[in-house]
C-alpha distance (Angstrom), angle and dihedral (degrees) to the residues before:
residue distance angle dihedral
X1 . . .
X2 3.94 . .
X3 3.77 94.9 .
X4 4.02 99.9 -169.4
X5 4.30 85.2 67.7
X6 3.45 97.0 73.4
X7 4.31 94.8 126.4
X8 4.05 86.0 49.5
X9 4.46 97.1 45.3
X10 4.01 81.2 46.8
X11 3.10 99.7 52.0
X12 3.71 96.7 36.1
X13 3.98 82.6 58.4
X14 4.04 95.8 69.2
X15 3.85 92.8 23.7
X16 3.77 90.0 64.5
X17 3.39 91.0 45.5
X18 4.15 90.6 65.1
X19 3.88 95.2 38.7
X20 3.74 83.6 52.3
X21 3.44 98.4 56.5
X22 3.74 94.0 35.5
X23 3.70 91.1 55.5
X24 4.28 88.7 60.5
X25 3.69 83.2 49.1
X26 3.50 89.0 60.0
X27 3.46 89.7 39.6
X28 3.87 100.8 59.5
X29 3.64 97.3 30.4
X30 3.94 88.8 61.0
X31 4.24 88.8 89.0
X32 3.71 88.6 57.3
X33 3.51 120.3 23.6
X34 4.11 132.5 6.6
X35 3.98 110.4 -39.5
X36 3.76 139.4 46.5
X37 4.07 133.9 152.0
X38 3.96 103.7 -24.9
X39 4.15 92.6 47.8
X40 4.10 84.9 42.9
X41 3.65 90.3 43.6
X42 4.02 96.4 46.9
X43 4.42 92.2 44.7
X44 3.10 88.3 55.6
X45 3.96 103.1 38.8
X46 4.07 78.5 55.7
X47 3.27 95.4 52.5
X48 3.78 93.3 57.2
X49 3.74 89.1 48.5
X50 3.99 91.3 53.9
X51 4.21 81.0 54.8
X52 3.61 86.2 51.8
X53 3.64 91.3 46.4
X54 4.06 90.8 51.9
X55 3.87 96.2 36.1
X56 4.14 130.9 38.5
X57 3.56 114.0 -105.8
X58 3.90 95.3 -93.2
X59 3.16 92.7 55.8
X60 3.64 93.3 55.2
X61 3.98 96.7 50.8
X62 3.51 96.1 47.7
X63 3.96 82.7 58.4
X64 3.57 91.3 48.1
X65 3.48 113.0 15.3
X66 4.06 98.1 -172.6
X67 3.88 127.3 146.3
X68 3.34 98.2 -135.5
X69 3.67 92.2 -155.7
X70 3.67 86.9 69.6
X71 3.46 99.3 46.7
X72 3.77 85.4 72.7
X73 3.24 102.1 44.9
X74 3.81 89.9 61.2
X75 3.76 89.3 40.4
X76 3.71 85.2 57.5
X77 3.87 98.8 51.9
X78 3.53 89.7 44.3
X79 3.83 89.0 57.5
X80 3.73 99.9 34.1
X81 4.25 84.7 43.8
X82 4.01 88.5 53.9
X83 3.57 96.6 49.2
X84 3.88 98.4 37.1
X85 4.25 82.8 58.1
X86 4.01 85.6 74.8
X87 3.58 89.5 55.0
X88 3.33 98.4 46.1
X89 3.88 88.9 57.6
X90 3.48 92.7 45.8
X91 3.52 102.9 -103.6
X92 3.69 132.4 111.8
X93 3.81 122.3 -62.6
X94 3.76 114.5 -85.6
X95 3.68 86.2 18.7
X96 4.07 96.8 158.1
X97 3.68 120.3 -154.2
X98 4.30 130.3 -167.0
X99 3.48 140.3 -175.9
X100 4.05 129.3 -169.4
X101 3.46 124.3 -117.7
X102 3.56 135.9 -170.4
X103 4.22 102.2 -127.4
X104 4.13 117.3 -173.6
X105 3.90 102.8 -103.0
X106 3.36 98.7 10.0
X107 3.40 98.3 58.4
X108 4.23 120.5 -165.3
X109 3.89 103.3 20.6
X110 3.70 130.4 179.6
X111 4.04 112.6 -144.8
X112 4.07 113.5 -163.4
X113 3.14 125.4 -176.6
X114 3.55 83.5 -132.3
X115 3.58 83.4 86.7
X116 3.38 96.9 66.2
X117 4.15 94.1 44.0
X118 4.23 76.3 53.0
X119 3.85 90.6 56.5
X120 4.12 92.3 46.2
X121 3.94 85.0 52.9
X122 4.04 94.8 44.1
X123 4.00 88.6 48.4
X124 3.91 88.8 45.0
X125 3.38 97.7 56.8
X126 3.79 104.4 36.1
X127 4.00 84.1 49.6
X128 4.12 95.0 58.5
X129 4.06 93.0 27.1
X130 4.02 82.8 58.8
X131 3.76 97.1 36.7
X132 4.23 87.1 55.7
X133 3.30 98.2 45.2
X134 3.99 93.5 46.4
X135 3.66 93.5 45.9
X136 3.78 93.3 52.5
X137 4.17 92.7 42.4
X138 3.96 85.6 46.6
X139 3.80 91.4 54.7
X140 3.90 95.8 51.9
């Protein structure tokens, strides 16, 4: 831990607190209005890159000790899964399908199984954004 940072790894503590939480914004406004999976994915990929840029590398993977690699693989089934479902009911591929429910709190809620094609895409792109950065910081 690079111990002459201390303004930057404090504020990197609340400022990846907001990005976080702006990146699921993005996430679940992405049905609706401008956003979705990739702009969820790439917030958040950049705010694990700012914690790289505050902390060493070490640090950082004992926080969030993910392979990377298999972070896309599951982002991949859940992508491939979603739009393999339209098939399966003999419609088109990526043939998305929803139903609204009535949720405590939230009250009248539309599920998609867009949502779940959103996640694939999120976990996708987090996976490879990670795996680039952490191949070029390993090799320096």
């Amino acid at each position: 831990m690079k111990t002459n940072d201390i303004i930057l790894q404090t504020v990197t503590k609340f400022t990846l607190f907001v990005i976080i939480l702006f990146s699921i914004h993005l996430f679940f406004a992405g049905h609706y209005y401008p956003g979705g999976g990739f702009i969820g994915g790439l917030m958040t990929s950049g705010a694990i890159v700012l914690l790289l840029l505050a902390f060493d590398i070490k640090t950082v993977k004992t926080i969030l000790p993910f392979d990377y690699i298999k972070v896309i693989a599951v982002g991949l089934l859940f992508s491939i899964g979603t739009g393999a479902g339209g098939l399966i009911m003999d419609m088109p591929f990526l043939t998305h399908a929803f139903t609204y429910v009535d949720l405590p709190l939230l009250g009248k809620t539309s599920l998609h199984t867009a949502v779940l094609f959103d996640t694939g895409v999120f976990l996708v792109v987090i996976g490879v954004t990670m795996t680039i950065i952490q191949t070029i910081g390993e090799s320096e």
